[in-house]
C-alpha positions in Angstrom: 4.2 9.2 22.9 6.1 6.3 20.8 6.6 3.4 23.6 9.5 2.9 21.5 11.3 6.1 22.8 13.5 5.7 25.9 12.6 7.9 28.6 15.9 9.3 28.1 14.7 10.6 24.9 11.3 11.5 25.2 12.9 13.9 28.1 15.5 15.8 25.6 12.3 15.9 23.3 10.2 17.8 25.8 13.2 19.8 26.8 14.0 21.2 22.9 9.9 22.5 22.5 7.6 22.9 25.2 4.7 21.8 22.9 5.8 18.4 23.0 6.0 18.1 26.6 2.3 19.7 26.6 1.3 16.9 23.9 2.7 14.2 26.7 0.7 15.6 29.3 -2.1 15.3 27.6 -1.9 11.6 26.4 -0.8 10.8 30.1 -4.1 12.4 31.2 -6.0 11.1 28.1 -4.9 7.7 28.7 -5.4 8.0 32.2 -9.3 8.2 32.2 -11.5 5.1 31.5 -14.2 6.8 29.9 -11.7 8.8 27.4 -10.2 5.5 26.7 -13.9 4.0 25.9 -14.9 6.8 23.9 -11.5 6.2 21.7 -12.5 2.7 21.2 -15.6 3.2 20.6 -14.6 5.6 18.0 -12.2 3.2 16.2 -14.5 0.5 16.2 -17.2 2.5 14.8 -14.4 3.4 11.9 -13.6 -0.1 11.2 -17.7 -0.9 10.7 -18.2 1.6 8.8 -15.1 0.9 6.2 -16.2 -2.9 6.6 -19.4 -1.9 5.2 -18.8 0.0 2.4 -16.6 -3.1 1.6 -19.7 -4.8 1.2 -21.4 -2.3 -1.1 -19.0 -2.0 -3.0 -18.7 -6.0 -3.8 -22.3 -6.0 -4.0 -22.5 -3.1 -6.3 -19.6 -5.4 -8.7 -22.3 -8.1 -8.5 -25.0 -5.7 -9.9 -22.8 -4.5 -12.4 -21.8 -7.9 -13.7 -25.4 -9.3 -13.4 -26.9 -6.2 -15.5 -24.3 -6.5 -18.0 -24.6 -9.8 -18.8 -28.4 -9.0 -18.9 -27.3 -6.4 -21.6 -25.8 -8.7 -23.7 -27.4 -11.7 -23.7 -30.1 -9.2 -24.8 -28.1 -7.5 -28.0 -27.6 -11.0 -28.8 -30.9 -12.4 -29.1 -31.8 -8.9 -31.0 -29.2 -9.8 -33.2 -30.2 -13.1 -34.0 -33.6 -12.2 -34.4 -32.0 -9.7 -37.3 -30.9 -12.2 -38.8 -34.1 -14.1 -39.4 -33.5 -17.5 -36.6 -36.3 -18.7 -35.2 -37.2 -17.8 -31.4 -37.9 -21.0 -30.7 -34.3 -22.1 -31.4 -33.1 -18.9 -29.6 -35.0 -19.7 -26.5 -33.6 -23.0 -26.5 -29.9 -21.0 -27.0 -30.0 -18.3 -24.9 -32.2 -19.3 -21.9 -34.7 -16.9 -22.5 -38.4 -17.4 -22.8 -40.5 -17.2 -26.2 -42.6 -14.3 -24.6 -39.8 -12.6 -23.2 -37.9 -12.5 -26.6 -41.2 -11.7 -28.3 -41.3 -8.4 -25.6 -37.8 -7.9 -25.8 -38.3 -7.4 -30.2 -40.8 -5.7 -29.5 -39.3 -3.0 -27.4 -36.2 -2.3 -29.3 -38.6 -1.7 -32.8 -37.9 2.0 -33.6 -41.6 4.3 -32.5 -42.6 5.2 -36.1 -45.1 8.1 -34.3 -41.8 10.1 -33.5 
């Protein structure tokens, strides 16, 4: 049990409910055997991986996130300034972006008339 319980303690403990002193004897046997011991590492190790990784999907998943939104609105912007009549030359130069990928990128958010 607690190693911070005197002996003294842990005795009157086991003394007032029987299923305490059965919960003792089976940590003293528990604790006893290597391979129970290895298992129970093993165990907590495999825990601590497994919560260490999803620490790393979720700050990759962030990443994403920010990366796509950015994306998102670099894109509304170059739609807007294409709105607004500026050349795409100029808004390559602004924005990073390609001619040909603002040309697709216009050309993609025109409403389908067919519809």
């Amino acid at each position: 049990m607690d190693e911070k319980l005197s002996e003294q303690r842990l005795k009157e403990l086991i003394a007032m409910d029987p299923v305490i002193g059965k919960t003792e004897e089976h940590l003293e046997l528990l604790s006893s055997e290597d391979s129970v011991r290895e298992l129970a590492e093993a165990r907590e190790n495999a825990q601590r991986d497994w919560v260490s990784s999803m620490s790393g999907s979720r700050d990759e998943g962030i990443a994403i996130g920010k990366a796509e939104g950015k994306a998102e609105g670099k894109a509304e912007m170059v739609l807007k300034l294409l709105s607004k009549g500026m050349d795409i030359a100029w808004i390559a130069e602004v924005s990073g972006m390609t001619e040909e990928r603002i040309r697709r990128l216009a050309e993609s958010s025109k409403p389908n008339i067919e519809e």
